[in-house]
N, C-alpha and C positions, 0 to 999 in steps of 0.2 A: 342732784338732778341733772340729768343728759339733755342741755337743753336745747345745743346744737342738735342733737337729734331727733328730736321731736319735731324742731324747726324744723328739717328735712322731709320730715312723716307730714307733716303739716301741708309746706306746698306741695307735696304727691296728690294730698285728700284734696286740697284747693282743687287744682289742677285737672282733678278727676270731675269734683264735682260741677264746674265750669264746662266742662266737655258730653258731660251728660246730660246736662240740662239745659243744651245749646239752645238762643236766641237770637236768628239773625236782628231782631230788632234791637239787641243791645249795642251799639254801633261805640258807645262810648263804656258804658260801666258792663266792661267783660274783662276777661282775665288782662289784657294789657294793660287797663289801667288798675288791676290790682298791684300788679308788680309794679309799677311806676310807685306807686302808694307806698309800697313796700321800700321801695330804691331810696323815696324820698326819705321816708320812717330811717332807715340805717345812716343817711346822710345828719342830719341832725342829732340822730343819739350818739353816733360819733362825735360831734362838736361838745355835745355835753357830758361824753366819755362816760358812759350809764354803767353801770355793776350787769351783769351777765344777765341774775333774772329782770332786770329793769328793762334790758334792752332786749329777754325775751316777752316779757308784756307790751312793749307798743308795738315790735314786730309781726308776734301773733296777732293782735287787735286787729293791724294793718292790712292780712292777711282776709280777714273776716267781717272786715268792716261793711263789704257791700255784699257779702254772699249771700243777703236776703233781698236781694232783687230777682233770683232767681224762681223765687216762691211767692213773695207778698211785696212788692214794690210801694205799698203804701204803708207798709211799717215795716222795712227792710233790716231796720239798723235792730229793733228787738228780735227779730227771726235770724237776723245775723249771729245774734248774742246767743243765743240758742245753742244753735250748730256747734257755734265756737266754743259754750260752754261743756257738749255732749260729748264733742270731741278730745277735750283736755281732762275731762273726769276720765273717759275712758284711758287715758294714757298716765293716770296718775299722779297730775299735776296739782298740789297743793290750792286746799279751797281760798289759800288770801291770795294767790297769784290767779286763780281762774276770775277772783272776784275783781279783781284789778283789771284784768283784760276786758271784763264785762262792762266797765266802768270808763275803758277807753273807746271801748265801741261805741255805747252810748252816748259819749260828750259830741260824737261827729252828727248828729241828728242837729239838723236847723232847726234856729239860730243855735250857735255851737254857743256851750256854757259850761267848757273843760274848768276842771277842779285838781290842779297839782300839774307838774310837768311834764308827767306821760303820759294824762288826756292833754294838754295844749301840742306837747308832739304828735300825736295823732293826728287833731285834728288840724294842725297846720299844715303835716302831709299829704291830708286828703282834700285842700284848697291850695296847694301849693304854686296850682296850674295860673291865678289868678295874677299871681307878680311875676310869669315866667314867660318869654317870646314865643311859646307854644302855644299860649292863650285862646287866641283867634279862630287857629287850628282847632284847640276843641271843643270848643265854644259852640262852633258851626256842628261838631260831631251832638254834643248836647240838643242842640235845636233838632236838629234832625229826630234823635233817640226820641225825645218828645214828640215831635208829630207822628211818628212813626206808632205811638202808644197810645195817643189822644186820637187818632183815626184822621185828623184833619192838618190844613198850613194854618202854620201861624205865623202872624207877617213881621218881616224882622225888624219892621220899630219898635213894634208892639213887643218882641223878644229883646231888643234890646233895651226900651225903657225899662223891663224887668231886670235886664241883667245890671243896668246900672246901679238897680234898686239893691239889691243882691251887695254889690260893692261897698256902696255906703253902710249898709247896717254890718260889712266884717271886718273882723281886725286879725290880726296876727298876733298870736297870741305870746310866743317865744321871741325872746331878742334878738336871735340870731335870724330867723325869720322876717322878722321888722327891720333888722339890718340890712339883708340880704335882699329883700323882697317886694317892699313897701315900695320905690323909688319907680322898679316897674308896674307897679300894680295902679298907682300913679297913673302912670302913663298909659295905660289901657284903659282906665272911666276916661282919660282927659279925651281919647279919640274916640269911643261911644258916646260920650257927651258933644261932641263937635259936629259929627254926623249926627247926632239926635237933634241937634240946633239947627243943624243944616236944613234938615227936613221942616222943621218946625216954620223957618222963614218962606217955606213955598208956601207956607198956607194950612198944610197939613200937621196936628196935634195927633199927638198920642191918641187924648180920647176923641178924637172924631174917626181914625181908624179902627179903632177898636168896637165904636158903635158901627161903624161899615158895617163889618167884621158882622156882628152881630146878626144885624139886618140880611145881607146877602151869603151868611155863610151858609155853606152846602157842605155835604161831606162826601171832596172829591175826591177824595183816597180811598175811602167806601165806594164810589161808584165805579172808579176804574176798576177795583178789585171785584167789585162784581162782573162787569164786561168781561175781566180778563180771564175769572172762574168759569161762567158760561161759555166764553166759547172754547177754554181747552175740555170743559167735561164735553160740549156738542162734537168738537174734534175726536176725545176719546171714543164716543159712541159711532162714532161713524165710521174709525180704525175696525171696533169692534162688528160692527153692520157687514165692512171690505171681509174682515177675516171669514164672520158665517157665511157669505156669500160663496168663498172661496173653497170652504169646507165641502158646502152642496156641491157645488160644480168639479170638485175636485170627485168624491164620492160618487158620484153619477155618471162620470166620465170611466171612469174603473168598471161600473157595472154596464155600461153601455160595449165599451172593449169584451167584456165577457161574455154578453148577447152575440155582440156581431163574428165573434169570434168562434166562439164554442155551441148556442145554442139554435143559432139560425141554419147550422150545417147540420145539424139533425133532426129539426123537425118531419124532412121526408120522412125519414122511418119511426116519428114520435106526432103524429098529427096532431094527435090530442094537445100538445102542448103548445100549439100555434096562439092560440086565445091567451094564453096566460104570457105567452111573452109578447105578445102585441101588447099587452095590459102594458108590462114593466117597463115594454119600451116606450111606451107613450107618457108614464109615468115620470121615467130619467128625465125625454128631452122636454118635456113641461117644466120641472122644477129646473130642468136645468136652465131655462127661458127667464123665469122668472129672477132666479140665482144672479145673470146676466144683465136684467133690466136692471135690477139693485146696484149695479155698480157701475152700470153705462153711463158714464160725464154726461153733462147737458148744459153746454156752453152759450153766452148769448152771444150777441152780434157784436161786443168788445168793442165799443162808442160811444162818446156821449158828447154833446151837442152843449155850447156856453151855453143855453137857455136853460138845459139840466141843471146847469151848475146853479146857476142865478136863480133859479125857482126850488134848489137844494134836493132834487129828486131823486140823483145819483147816487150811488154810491160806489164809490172808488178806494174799500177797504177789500172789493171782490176781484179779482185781476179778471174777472170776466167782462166786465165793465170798462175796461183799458187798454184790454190787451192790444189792440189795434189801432192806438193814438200814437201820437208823437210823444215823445217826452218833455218836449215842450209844453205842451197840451196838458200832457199830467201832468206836471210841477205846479204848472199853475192854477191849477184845480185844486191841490190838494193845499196848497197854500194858502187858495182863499178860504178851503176847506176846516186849516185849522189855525187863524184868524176869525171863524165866527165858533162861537161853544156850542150854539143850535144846531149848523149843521152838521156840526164833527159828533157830537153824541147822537144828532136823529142817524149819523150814518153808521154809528156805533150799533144802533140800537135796530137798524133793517140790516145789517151785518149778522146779527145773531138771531133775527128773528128768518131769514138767508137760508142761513143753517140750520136752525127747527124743523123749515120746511122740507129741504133737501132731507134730514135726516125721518121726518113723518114717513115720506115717498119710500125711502129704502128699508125701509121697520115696514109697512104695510106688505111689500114685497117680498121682503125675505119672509113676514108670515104665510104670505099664499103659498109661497115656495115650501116649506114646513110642512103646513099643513096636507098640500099634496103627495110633497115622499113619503110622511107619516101613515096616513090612514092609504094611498096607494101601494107602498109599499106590504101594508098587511092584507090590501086584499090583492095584491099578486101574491104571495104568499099561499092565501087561500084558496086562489085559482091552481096554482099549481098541486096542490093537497087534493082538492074536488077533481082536476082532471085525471091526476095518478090513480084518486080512490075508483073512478067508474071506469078505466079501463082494467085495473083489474077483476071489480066485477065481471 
């Protein structure tokens, strides 16, 4: 069996499938830390110098171990085993060796309860981070990855009583591991446990944050992502609003050059058709008025008064509201701005409701304007058909 080669085929298909079914929110379990998994996986089969397919079973394992995060993150490690299974049948990989790699996958599923050497190298590979001075590092990436998926913060005593928790119930499973590993790993509960003391001494427990937590959580990751959807979609439609406006007035402007151009110089000798281009031409410069209001700024008076600030009535997310202060003046407005969560969301929230209106005013507009070219348009149209049909009578 070519099993260098398949290894190869293998992280192509990883590699592909990580890029396809990209995630900015996997911040930690994306393809860098499969290959770390991997790096580590080679590192220790070399110490215990494995036979070819021994060290192709933890390295595929390795490979596969988290690639069901990309689809079911609450049972990744059996969706992992899948893939990894579909993908070694297809390459014709021996069912005791496909069974063994399925066997590696599964031992990394918490609490790990590897069975033989090449699930304890797995799953040592894939906690390897825990006795290693990168630890910190992605520790903080973890934290993140998690809020990031749970929609809300989560506060880092409260993360880090868990990650202590985490610490104590794991062991290292391989010697080399325990040798190499254990003395940092040590050393990383010993300073989450110190700062967890730390905190403990002002007063503040674990579980009294946590009940905070409870009591006043909100889901503020949820609401800025809503503010911040509303106003690029109100942005978007107001792009779209400038463009139709732009369209009428662009088109009206054409036919007006053509009136003033070509048909005003002949009515002497075509009288009949005076009526029907006074129509069209009343028609243009209308829509085109309208076209015009849609997209005429309407700026305020760009000031606002401490008593604005202190009674929160401002809003200073509008540059129209500013534009004519000091910067002194703003900084500290917006400072005290976002120092209170009331005013900075009320002024989130007449920010977007700002834009509604703005955006109501130019929808109503560019209807009239529509509406006008539309059905004027067909009856200049008609006027000219009825004036041509009775002069030839």
């Amino acid at each position: 069996m070519q099993y260098r080669e398949i290894l190869d085929q293998l992280h192509a298909y990883v590699t592909n499938l990580f890029d396809t079914h990209k995630d900015e929110r996997f911040i930690y379990h994306n393809l860098h830390h499969t290959e770390q998994v991997v790096e580590n996986t080679v590192k220790i089969a070399n110490h215990y110098q494995l036979s070819d397919q021994d060290f192709f079973i933890v390295v595929a394992a390795s490979w596969f171990h988290d690639m069901g995060y990309l689809f079911d993150c609450s049972q990744h490690e059996a969706r992992g085993e899948r893939i990894a299974v579909a993908f070694l049948e297809e390459k014709g990989v021996e069912k005791a060796v496909i069974d063994q790699v399925s066997g590696c996958i599964l031992a990394t599923k918490m609490p790990q309860n590897p069975s033989g050497l090449l699930e304890q190298i797995v799953c040592d590979a894939d906690l390897y981070h825990l006795g290693s001075d990168s630890f910190k590092e992605k520790n903080k990436l973890i934290h993140k990855e998690v809020e990031a998926f749970c929609n809300k913060d989560i506060d880092k005593e409260v993360w880090r009583a868990k990650t202590i928790a985490l610490f104590k119930a794991h062991h290292y499973h391989t010697d080399y591991c325990k040798d190499l590993l254990n003395h940092k790993k040590a050393q990383n509960l010993a300073e989450m446990e110190e700062k967890l003391n730390a905190q403990s001494e002002t007063g503040t427990t674990i579980a009294s944050l946590t009940k905070k937590k409870k009591k006043s959580d909100k889901p503020e990751r949820g609401v800025e992502t809503m503010f911040r959807i509303s106003s690029t979609n109100h942005q978007r439609l107001s792009d779209m609003a400038d463009n139709k406006a732009h369209i009428m007035i662009s088109t009206n402007s054409i036919i007006l050059s053509v009136i003033l151009s070509l048909l005003l110089r002949k009515l002497e000798d075509n009288p009949h058709l005076i009526i029907p281009t006074l129509l069209l031409l009343i028609i243009c410069v209308t829509t085109m008025v309208f076209s015009i209001l849609a997209t005429r700024p309407s700026i305020p008076e760009g000031v606002f008064t401490p008593k604005d600030i202190e009674e929160k009535k401002v809003n200073l997310l509008f540059f129209g509201n500013f534009y004519r202060m000091s910067l002194s003046d703003y900084q500290n407005g917006m400072l005290k701005m976002m120092d209170d969560r009331e005013f900075l969301y009320g002024s989130l929230i007449k920010d977007v409701y700002a834009q509604g209106v703005v955006l109501g005013r130019k929808y109503r507009l560019l209807r009239v304007a529509y509406n006008v070219f539309m059905f004027g348009i067909v009856a200049a149209v008609l006027a000219f058909i009825i004036a041509s049909a009775l002069v030839t009578l």
